[in-house]
C-alpha positions, -999 to +999 in steps of 0.1 A: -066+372+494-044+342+488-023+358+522-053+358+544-064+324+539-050+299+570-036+267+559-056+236+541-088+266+532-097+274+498-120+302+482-147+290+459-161+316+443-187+314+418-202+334+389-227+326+367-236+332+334-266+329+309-250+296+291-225+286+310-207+300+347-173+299+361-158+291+397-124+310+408-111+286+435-080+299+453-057+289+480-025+295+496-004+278+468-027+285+434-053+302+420-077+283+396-104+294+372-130+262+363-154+271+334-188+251+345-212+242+313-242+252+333-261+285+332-278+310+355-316+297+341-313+261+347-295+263+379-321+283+388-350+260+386-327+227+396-322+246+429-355+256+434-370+221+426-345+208+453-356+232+479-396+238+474-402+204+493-378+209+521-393+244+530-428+234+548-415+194+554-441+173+576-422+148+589-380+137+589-395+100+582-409+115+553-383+144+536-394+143+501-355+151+495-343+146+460-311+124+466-307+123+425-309+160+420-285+169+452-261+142+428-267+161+394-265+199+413-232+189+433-220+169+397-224+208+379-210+230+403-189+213+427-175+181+406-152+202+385-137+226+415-127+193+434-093+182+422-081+219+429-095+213+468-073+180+472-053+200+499-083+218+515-106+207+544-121+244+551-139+259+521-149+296+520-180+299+497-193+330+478-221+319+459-241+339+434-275+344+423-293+310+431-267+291+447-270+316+475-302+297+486-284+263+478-262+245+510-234+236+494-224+212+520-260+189+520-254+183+484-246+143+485-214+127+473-221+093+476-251+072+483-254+032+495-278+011+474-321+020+481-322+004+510-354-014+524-347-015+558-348+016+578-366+039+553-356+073+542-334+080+574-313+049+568-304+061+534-295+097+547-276+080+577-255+060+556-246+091+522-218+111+524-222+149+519-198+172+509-203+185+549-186+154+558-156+161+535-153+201+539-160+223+564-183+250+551-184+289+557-202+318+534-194+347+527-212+377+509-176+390+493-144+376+494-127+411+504-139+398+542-112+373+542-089+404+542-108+415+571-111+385+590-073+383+589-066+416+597-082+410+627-067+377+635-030+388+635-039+418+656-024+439+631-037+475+618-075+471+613-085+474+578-106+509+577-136+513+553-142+544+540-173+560+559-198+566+526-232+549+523-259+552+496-293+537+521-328+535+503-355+535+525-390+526+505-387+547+477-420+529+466-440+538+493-436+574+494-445+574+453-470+551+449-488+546+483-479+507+482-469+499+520-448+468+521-414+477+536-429+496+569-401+515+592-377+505+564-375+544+564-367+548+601-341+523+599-324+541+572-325+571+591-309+553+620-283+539+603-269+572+584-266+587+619-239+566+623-220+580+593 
């Protein structure tokens, strides 16, 4: 992995645990494992509480965005990994369990004092993100880095093996409950191909 990444890009991979969770942070020049003292559980709810409002908002004038909470998130999982991303501006991110539904790169570094002048927008206009430091790219497994560089240097394409376990509904069919509909055409469709 540390051979496909391009210069100044760092993986930050995360795992978490029941009590506590660990990062693997690696680069061209090192590979870094940070313990974080948070668990699964209360990450969890913190990124839930930080998300509910933003997912129907009414208004940009009015974001009901919790600027303390996007400090005390980015404080747990991103504070510790950041001296090992000194030389990085490009991150590659594979988050786990809730932090998949948590933008890494909106969580704020720095905020001005409450302004009263300008509202809500003025204090958003003026913090500083992690988006503004790093640029930001996900990915579901880090094995796609190998991949994507594969492809870059026009070398011999990395080939997968060919097997696949689909499940359509399996639900459906044994208990008459009819929530994923075609999902059993689709399978169908896609094993074709293999």
């Amino acid at each position: 992995i540390q051979s496909a990444l391009e210069p100044r890009t760092a993986l930050v991979e995360y795992f978490l645990g029941p009590s506590h969770s660990y990062c693997f942070v690696v680069s061209r020049e090192r590979v870094a494992a940070i313990r974080l003292e948070i668990g699964a559980a209360v990450l969890s709810e913190a990124v839930e509480r930080l998300r509910r409002p933003l997912l129907a908002p009414r208004s940009l004038a009015s974001l009901p965005f919790d600027v303390a909470l996007s400090e005390t998130l980015r404080e747990w999982i991103f504070d510790p990994v950041l001296p090992y991303l000194a030389d990085s501006d490009r991150l590659y991110v594979v988050p786990d369990g809730p932090l998949h539904y948590l933008p890494i790169e909106a969580l704020v570094v720095s905020r001005p004092p409450v302004e009263t002048r300008g509202g809500l927008y003025a204090s958003f206009a003026s913090a500083t993100f992690v988006g503004d430091r790093f640029a930001v790219t996900y990915l579901p497994s880090a094995s796609l880095l190998v991949l994507a560089a594969s492809h870059r240097s026009g070398g011999t394409p990395v080939v997968l093996p060919r097997n696949l376990l689909a499940l359509g509904d399996p639900l459906r069919v044994s208990s008459g409950w009819n929530g994923l509909h075609h999902a059993d055409h689709e399978v169908r469709a896609v094993a074709r191909r293999f």
